[in-house]
DRENVEXDREN-214870 format. One record per residue (C-alpha): residue in one letter; x, y, z; residue number from 1. Coordinates in Angstrom, 1 decimal. Layout:
N
+------+--------+--------+--------+-----+
! rest !      x !      y !      z !  nr !
+------+--------+--------+--------+-----+
!    A !      X !      Y !      Z ! NUM !
...
+------+--------+--------+--------+-----+
***
This chain:
223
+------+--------+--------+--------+-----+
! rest !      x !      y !      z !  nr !
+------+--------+--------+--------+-----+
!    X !  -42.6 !  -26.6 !   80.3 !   1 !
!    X !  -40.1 !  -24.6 !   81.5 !   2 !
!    X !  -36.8 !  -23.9 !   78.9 !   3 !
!    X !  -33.5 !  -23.0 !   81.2 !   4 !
!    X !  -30.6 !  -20.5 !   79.5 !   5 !
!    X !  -28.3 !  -23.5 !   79.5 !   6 !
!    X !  -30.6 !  -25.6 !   77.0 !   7 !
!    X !  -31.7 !  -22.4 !   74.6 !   8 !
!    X !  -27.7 !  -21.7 !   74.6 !   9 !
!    X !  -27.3 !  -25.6 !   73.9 !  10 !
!    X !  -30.0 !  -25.1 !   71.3 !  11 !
!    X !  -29.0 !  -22.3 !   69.6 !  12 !
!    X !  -25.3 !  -23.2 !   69.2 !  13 !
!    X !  -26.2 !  -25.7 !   66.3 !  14 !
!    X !  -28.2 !  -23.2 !   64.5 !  15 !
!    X !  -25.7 !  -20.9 !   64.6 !  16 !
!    X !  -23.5 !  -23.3 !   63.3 !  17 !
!    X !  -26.0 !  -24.9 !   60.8 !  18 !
!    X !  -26.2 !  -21.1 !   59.6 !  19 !
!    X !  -22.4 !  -20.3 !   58.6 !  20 !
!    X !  -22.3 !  -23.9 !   57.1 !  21 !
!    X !  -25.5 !  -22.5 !   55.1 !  22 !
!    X !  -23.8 !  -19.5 !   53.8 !  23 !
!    X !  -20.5 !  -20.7 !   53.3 !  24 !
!    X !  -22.1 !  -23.1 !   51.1 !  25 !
!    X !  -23.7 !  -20.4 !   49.4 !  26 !
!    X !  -20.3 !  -18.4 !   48.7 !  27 !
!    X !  -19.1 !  -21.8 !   47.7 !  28 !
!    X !  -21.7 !  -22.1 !   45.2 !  29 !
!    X !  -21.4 !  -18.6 !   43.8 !  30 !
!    X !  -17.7 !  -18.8 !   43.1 !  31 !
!    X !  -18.2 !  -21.7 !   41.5 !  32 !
!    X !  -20.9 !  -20.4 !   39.5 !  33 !
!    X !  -18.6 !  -17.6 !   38.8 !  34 !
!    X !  -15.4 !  -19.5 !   37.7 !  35 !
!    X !  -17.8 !  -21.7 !   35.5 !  36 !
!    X !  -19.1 !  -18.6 !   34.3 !  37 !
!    X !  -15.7 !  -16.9 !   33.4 !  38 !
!    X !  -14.1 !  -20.0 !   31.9 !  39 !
!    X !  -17.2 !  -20.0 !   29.9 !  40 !
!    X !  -16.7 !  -17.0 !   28.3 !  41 !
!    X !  -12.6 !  -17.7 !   27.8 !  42 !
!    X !  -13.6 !  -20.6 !   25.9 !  43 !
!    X !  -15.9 !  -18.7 !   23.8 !  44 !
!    X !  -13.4 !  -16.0 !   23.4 !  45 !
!    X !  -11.3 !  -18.5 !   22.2 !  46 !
!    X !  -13.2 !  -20.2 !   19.5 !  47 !
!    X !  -14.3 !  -16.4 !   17.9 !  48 !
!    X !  -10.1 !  -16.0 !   18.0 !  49 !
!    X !   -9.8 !  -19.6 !   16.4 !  50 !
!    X !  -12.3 !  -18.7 !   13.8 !  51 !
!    X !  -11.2 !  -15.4 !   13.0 !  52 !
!    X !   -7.2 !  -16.9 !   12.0 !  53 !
!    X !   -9.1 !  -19.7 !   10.5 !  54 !
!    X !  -11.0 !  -17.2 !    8.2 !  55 !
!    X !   -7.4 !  -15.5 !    7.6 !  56 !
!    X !   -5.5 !  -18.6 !    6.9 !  57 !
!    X !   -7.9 !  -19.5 !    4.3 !  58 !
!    X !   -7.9 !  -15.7 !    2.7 !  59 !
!    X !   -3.5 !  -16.7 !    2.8 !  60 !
!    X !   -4.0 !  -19.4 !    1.4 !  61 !
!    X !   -6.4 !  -18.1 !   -1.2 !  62 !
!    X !   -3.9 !  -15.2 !   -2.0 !  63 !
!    X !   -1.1 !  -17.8 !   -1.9 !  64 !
!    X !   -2.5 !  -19.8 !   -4.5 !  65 !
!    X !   -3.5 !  -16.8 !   -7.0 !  66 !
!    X !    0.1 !  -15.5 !   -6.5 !  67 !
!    X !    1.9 !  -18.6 !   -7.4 !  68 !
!    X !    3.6 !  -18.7 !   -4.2 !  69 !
!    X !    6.0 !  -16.5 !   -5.1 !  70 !
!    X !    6.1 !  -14.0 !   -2.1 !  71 !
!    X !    8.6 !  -11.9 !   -3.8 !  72 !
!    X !    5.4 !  -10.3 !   -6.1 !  73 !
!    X !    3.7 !   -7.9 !   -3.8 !  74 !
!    X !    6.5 !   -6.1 !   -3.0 !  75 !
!    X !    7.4 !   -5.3 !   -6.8 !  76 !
!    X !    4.1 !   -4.3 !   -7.7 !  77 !
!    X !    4.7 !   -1.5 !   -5.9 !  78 !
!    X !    7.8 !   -2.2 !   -3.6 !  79 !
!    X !    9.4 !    0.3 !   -0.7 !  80 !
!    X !   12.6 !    0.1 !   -1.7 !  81 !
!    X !   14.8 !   -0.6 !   -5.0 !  82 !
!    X !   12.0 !    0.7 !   -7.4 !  83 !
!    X !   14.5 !    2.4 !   -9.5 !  84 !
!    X !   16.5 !   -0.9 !   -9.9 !  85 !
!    X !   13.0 !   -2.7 !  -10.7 !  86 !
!    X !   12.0 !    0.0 !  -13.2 !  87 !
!    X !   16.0 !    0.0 !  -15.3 !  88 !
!    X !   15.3 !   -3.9 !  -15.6 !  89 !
!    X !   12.3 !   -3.6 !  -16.9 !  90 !
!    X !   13.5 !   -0.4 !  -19.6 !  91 !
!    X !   16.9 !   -2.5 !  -20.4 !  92 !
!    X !   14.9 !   -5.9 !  -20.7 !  93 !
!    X !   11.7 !   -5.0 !  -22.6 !  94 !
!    X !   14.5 !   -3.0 !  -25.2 !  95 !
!    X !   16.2 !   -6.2 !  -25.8 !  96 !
!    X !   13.3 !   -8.2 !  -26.0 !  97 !
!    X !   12.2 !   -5.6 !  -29.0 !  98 !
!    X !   16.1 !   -5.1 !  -30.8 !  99 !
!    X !   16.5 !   -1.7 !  -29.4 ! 100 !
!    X !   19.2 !    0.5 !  -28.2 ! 101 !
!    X !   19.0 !    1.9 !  -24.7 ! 102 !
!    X !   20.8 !    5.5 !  -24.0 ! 103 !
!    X !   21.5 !    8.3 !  -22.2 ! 104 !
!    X !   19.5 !    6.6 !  -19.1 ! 105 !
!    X !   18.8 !    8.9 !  -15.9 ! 106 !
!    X !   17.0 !    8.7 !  -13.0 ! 107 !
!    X !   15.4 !   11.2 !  -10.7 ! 108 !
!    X !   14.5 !   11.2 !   -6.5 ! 109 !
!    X !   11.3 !    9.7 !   -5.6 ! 110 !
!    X !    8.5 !   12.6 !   -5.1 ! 111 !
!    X !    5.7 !   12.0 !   -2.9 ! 112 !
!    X !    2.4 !   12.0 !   -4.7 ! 113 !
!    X !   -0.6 !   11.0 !   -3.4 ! 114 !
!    X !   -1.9 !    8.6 !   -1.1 ! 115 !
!    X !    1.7 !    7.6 !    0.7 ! 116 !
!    X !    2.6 !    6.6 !   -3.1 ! 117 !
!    X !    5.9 !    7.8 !   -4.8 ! 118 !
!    X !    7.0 !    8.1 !   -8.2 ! 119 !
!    X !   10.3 !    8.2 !   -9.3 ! 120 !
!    X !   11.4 !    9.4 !  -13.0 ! 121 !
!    X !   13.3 !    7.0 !  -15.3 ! 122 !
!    X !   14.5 !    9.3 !  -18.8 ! 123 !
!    X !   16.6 !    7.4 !  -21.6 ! 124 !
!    X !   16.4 !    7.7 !  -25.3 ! 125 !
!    X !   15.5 !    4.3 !  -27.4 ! 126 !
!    X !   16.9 !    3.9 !  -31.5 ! 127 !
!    X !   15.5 !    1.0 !  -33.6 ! 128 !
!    X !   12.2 !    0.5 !  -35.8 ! 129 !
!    X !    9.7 !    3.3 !  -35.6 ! 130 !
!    X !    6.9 !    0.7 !  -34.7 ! 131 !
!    X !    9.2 !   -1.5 !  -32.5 ! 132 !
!    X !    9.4 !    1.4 !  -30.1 ! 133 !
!    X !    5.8 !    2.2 !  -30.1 ! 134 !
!    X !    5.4 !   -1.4 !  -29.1 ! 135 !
!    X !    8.2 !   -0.8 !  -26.4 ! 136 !
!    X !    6.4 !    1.9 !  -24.9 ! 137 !
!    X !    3.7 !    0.0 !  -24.9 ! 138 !
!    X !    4.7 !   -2.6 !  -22.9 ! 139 !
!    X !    5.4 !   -0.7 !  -20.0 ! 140 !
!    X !    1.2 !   -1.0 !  -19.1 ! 141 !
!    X !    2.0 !   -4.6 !  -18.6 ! 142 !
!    X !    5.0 !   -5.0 !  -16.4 ! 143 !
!    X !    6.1 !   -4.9 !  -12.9 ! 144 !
!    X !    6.6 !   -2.4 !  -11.1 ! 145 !
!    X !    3.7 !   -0.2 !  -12.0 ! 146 !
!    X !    4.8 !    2.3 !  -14.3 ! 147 !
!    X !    3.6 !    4.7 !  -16.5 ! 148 !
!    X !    4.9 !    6.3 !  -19.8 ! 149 !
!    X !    5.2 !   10.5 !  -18.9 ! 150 !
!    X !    6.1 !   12.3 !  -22.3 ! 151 !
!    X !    7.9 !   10.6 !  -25.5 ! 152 !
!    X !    9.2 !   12.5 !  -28.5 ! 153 !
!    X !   10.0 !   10.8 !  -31.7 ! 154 !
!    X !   12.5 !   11.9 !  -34.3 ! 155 !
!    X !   13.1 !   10.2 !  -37.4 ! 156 !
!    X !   16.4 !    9.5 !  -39.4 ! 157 !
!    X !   16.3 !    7.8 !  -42.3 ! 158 !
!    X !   15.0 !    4.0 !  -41.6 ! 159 !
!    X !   16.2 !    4.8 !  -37.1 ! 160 !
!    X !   13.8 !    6.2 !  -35.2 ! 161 !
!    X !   14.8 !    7.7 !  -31.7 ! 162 !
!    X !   12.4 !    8.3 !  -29.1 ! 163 !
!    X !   13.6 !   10.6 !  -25.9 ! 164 !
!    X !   10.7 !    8.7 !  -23.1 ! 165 !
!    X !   10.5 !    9.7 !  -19.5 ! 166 !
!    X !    8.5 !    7.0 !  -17.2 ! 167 !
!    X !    7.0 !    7.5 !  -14.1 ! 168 !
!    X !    7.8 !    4.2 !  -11.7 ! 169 !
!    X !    6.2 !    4.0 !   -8.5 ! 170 !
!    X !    6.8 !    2.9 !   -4.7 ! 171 !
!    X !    5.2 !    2.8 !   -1.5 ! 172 !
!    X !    6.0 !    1.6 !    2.5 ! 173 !
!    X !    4.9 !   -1.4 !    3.0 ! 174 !
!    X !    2.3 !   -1.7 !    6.0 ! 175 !
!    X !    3.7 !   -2.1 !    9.6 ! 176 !
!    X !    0.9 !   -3.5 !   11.1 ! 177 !
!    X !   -1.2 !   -6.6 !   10.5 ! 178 !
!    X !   -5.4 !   -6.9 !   11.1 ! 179 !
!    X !   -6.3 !   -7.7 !   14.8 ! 180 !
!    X !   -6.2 !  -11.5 !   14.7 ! 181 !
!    X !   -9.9 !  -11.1 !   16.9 ! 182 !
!    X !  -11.2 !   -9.0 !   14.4 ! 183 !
!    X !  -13.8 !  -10.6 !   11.8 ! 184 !
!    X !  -11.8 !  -11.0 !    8.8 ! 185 !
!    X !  -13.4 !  -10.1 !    5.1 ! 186 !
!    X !  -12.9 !  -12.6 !    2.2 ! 187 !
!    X !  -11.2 !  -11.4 !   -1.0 ! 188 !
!    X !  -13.8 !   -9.4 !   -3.1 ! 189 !
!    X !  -14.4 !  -10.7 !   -6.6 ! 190 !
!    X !  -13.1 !   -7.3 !   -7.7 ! 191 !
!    X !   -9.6 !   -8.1 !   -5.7 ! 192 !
!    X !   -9.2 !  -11.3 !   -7.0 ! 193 !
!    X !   -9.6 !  -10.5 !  -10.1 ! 194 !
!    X !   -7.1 !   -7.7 !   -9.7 ! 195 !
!    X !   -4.6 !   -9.8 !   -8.2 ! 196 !
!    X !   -5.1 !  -12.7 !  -11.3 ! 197 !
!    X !   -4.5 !   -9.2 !  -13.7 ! 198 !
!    X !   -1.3 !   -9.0 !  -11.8 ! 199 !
!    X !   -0.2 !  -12.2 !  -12.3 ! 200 !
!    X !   -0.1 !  -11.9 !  -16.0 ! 201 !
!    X !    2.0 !   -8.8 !  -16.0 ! 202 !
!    X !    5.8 !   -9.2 !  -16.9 ! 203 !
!    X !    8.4 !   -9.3 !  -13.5 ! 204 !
!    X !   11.9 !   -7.5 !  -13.6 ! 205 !
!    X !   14.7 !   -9.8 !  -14.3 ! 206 !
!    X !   18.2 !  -10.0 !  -13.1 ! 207 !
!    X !   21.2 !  -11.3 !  -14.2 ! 208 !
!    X !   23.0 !  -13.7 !  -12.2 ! 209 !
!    X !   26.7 !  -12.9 !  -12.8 ! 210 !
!    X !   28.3 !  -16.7 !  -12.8 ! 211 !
!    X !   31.7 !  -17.7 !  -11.6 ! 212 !
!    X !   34.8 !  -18.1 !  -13.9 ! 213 !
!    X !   36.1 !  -21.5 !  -14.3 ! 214 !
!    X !   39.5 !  -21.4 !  -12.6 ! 215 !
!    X !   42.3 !  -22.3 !  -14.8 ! 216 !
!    X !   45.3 !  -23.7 !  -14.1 ! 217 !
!    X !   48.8 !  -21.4 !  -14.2 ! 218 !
!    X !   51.0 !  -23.1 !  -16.4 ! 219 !
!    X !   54.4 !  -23.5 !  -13.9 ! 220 !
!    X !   56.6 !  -21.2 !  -15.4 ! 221 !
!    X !   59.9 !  -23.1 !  -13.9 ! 222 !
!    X !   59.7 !  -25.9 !  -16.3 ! 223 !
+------+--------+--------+--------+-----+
***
């Protein structure tokens, strides 16, 4: 049986045909496969990013809790600014609290010291009971801002003691960047938690809030 160029050409046609329609299909397929493929591995992306702020809102809210909410704390433990203002509430307070007389107060520039921390110096002299002001000094382990009790000398006169007390208070920048929010994040150690609760109980600055005078009214001097 003889095949003429006419019916192989006739023939042939087809399969050519058939063959793109084959590979097109298969380049179909394959970006298919590939788009699957890629939003695949978004979604998975996704839910490690959806864990991870999980994990870091429940660490927030864990800190929130322990701190009372207040959001003011942090920053006075050992704040970036206005440490001096924090640290001459807590020398004028803790002396009233304790009957004693606050003098001669001065205060120094902040000097770096280690580990991006800087301590400013707070000097005063402080009259009253002899034991009253060994308590005052004292107290400065427990408040807010950290501070720390340099040198003290003690004179007596008669029944007033006078102590001349330099303190230490300290400050540092606050951080500037946050944890990447893909990152893994790291509960709270037992350690921190229970440094933060030790925090808790120590004893903020207080500030007076200066109230408004009650207007009066002028008597009209033309009658």
């Amino acid at each position: 049986m003889n095949i003429t160029k006419g019916e192989i050409s006739f023939l042939i046609k087809p399969v050519i045909f058939l063959v793109v329609l084959i590979i097109l299909f298969i380049l179909l397929i394959s970006i298919g496969i590939r788009q699957v493929t890629l939003a695949i591995g978004k979604i998975d992306e996704s839910k490690k990013v959806e864990t991870a702020l999980n994990q870091k809102i429940t660490i927030l809210q864990k800190v929130s809790q322990v701190i009372s909410g207040d959001t003011t704390f942090l920053d006075m433990v050992v704040p970036s600014k206005t440490a001096v203002l924090y640290g001459l509430s807590q020398v004028k307070n803790q002396a009233y609290k304790s009957g004693l007389l606050i003098s001669n107060i001065k205060t120094g520039t902040p000097v770096a010291d280690k580990n991006n921390i800087y301590k400013t110096s707070i000097s005063f002299d402080v009259d009253g009971n002899e034991i009253a002001i060994y308590d005052y000094l004292k107290s400065f382990s427990r408040v807010i801002p950290l501070m720390n009790v340099e040198k003290v000398k003690i004179s007596n006169s008669g029944s007033v003691a006078r102590a001349t007390a330099t303190l230490s208070v300290y400050s540092s920048e606050l951080p500037k960047t946050i944890p990447s929010i893909s990152s893994v994040a790291v509960d709270l150690t037992d350690e921190e938690l229970s440094l933060l609760n030790e925090l808790v109980s120590y004893t903020l600055p207080v500030f007076a809030e200066p109230k408004a005078t009650e207007q009066q009214v002028k008597e009209d001097p033309f009658n």
